[in-house]
C-alpha positions in Angstrom: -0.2 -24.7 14.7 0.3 -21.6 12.5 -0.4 -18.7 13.6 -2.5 -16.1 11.1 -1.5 -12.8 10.9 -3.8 -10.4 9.7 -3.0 -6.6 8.0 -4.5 -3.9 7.9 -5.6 -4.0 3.9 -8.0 -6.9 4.9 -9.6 -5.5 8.0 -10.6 -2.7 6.0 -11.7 -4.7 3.1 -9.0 -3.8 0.7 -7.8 -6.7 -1.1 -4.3 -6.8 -1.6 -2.1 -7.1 -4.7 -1.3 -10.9 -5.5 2.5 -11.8 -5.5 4.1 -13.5 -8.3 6.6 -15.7 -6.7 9.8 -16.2 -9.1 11.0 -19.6 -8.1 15.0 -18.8 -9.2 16.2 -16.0 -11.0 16.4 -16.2 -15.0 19.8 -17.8 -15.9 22.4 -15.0 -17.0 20.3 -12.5 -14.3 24.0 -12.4 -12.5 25.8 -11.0 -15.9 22.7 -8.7 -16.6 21.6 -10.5 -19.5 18.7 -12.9 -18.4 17.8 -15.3 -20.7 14.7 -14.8 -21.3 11.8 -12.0 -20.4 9.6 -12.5 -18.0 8.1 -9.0 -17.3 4.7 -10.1 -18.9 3.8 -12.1 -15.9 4.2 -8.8 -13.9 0.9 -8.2 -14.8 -0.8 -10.5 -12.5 1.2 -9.4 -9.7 4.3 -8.2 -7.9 7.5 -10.0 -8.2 9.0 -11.8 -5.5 12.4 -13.7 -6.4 12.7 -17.0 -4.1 16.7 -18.1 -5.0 19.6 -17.4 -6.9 19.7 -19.0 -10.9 22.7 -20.8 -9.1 20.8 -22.9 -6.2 20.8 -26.5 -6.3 19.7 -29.1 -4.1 21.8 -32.2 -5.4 24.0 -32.7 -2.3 21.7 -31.3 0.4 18.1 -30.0 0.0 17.7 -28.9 3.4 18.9 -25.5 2.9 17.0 -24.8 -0.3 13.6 -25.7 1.7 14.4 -24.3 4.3 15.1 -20.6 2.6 12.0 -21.5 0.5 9.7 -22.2 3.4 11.0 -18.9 4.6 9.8 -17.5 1.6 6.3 -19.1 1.0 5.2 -18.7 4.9 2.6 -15.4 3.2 2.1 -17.4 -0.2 -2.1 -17.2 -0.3 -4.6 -18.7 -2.6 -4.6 -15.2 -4.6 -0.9 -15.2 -5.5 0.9 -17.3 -8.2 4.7 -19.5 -8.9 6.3 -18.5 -11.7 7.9 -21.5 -12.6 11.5 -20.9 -13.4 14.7 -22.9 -13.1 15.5 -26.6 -11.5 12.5 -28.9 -11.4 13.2 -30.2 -8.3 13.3 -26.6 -6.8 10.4 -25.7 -9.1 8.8 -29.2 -7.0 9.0 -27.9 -3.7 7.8 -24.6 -4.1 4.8 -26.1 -4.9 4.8 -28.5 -1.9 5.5 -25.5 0.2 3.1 -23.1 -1.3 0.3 -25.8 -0.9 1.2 -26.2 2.9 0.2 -22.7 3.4 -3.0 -23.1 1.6 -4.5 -26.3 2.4 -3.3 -28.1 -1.6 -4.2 -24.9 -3.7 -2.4 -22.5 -5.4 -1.7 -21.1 -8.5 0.9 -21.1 -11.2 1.5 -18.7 -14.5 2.1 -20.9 -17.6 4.2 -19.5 -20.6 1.9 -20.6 -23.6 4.8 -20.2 -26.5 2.4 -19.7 -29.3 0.7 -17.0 -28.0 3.2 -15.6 -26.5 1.9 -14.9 -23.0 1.4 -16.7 -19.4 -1.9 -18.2 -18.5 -3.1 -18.4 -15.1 -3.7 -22.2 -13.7 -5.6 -23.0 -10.4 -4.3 -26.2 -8.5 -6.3 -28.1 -6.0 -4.3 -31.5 -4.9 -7.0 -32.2 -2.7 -9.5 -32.4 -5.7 -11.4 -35.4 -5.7 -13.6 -34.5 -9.0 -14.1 -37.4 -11.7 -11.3 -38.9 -13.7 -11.2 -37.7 -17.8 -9.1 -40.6 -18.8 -9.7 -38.8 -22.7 -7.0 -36.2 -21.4 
């Protein structure tokens, strides 16, 4: 069982700032020219960077999930994955995240033709009525 740990900004009533967790670092980051910019998604919360733009998981995973649990453990509804680098790593975080927060989280999604990240709300659990016109 998990235990819950509560601060001081929520016995008070003071919501605190969501996190935007960076699932890997933007290729180049290492040579101080990242490839592309993602400060725009700073605006819906602080950054957190999970791994290095070099982590992989093709001969053993158990390291990457393990660090990544690490990392998630005070993921909450509120905060977001910013959805950056290997889809398998970009796959577990999401696993992971939705451990914490009984299949919901949310994730910032780079819309290219305007130009900005959108905020989307997951609920694995949902159980709502299938559009098949989607």
């Amino acid at each position: 069982m998990k235990e819950k740990t509560l601060d001081y900004g929520e016995l008070i009533g003071k919501p605190k700032k969501p996190k935007v967790y960076v699932i890997q670092q933007i290729p180049g980051t290492s040579e101080g020219t990242p490839r592309i910019n993602i400060l725009g998604a700073r605006e819906y919360g602080e950054f957190v960077f999970c791994l290095s733009e070099r982590s992989q998981i093709i001969f053993s995973p158990g390291p990457v999930i393990f660090k990544l649990r690490a990392l998630l453990k005070n993921y909450t509804p509120q905060d977001y994955l910013l959805l950056t680098g290997d889809p398998a790593i970009i796959l577990l975080a999401g696993v992971l995240a939705s451990e914490n927060t009984n299949g919901k989280f949310k994730l910032l999604k780079w819309d290219k033709q305007e130009r900005k990240y959108y905020p989307i709300s997951i609920n694995i659990h949902e159980k709502g009525e299938i559009d098949e016109s989607n």
